[in-house]
C-alpha positions as a Markdown table, in Angstrom:
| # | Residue | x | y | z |
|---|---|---|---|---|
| 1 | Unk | -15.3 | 27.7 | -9.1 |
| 2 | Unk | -17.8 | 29.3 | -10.7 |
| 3 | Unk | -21.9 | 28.7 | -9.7 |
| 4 | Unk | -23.1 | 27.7 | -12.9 |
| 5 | Unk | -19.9 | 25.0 | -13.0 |
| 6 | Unk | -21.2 | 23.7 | -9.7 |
| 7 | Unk | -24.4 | 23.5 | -10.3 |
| 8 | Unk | -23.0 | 21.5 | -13.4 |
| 9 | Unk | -21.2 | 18.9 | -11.5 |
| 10 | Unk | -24.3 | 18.8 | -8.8 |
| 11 | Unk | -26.4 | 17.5 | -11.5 |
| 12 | Unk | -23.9 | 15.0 | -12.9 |
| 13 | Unk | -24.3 | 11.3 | -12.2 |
| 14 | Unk | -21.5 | 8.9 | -10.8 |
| 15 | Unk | -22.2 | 6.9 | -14.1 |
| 16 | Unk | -21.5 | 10.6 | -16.1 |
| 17 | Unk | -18.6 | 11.3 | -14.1 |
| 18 | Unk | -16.8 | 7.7 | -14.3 |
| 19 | Unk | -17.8 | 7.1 | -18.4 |
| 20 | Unk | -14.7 | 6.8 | -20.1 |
| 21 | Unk | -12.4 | 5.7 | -17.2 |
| 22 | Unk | -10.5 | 2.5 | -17.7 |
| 23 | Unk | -9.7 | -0.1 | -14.8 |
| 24 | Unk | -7.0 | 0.6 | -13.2 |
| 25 | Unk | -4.1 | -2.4 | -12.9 |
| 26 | Unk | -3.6 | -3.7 | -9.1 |
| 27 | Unk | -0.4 | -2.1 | -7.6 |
| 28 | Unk | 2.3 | -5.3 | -7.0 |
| 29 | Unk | 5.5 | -4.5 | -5.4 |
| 30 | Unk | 9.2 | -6.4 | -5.7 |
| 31 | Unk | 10.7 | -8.4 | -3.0 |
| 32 | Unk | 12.9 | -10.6 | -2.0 |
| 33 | Unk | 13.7 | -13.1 | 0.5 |
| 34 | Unk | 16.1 | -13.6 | 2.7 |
| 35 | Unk | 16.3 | -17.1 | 3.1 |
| 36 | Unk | 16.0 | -18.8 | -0.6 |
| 37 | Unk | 17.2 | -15.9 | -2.1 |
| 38 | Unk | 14.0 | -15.4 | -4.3 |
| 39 | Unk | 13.1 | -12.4 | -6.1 |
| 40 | Unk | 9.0 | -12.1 | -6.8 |
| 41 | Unk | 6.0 | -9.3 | -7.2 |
| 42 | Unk | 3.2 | -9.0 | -4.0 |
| 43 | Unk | 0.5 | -7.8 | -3.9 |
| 44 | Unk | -0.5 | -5.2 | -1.4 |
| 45 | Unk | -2.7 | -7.9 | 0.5 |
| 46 | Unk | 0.3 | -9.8 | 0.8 |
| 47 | Unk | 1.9 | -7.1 | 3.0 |
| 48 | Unk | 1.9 | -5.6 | 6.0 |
| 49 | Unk | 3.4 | -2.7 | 7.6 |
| 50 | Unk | 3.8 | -1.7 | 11.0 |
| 51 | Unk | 4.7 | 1.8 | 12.2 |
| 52 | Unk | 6.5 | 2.6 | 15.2 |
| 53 | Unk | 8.0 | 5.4 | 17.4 |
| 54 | Unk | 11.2 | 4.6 | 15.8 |
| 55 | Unk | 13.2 | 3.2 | 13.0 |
| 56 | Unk | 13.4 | 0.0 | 14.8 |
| 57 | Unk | 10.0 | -0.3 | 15.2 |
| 58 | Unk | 9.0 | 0.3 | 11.8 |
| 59 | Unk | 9.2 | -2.6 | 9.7 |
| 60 | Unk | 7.3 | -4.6 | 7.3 |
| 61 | Unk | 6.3 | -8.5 | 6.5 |
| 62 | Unk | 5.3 | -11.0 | 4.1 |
| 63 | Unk | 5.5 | -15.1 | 3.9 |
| 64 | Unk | 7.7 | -15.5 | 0.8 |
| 65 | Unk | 6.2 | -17.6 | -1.7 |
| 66 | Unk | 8.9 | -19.4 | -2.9 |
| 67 | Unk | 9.8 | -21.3 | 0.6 |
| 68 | Unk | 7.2 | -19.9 | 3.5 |
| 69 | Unk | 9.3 | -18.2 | 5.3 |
| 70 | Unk | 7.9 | -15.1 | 7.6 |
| 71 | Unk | 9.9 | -12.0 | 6.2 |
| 72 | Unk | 10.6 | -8.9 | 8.2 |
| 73 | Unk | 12.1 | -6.2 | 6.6 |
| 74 | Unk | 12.7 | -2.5 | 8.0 |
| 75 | Unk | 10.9 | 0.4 | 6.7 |
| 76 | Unk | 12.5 | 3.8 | 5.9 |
| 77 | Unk | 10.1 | 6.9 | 5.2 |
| 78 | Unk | 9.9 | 6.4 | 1.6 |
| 79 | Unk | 9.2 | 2.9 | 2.1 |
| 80 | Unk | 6.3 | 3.6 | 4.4 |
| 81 | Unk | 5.4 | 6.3 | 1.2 |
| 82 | Unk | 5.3 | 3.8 | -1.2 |
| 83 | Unk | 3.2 | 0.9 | 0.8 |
| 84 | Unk | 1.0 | 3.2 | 2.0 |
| 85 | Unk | 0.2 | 4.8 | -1.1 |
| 86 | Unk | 0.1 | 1.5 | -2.7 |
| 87 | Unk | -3.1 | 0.5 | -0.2 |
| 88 | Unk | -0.7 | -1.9 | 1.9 |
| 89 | Unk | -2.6 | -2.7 | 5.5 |
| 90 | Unk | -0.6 | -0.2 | 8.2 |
| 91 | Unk | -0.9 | -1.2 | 12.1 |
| 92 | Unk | 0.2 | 1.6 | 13.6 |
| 93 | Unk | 2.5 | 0.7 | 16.7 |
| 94 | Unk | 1.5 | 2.6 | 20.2 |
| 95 | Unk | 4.0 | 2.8 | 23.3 |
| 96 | Unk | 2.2 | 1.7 | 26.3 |
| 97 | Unk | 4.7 | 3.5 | 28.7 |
């Protein structure tokens, strides 16, 4: 970058920088439950993911609106890509051995 383009930005405000921006809509995600069969979007508040050492351990949960059930649902790597990227809460799983 060149110094009279960084001197540039130095002097910009956050209001100069963000003008024009539109909000941006909430990322929901598709699920489905188990139990009652029901098919509905989340939010990423209404998931969480936890990370493991292994495939097993990596999994992640929601109550289903439709009939309260606790969901549980295993996690690939693109999975964990997607949630995390969409701002899900990650607990990330330690051994204790």
């Amino acid at each position: 970058m060149s110094e009279s383009a960084t001197a540039g930005a130095r002097g910009m405000s956050v209001a100069a920088a963000f003008a024009g921006m539109r909000s941006v809509a909430p990322v929901v995600f598709r699920a489905g439950c188990p139990d009652c069969r029901g098919r509905f979007e989340l939010a990423a508040s209404a998931l969480r993911l936890a990370i493991g050492a292994s495939s097993r351990t990596t999994f992640y949960s929601f109550v289903c609106p439709g009939c309260g059930a606790a969901v549980r649902k295993p996690a690939g790597e693109r999975i964990v890509e997607l949630l995390t990227g969409g701002g899900v809460s990650t607990l990330r799983l330690h051994s204790t051995l």
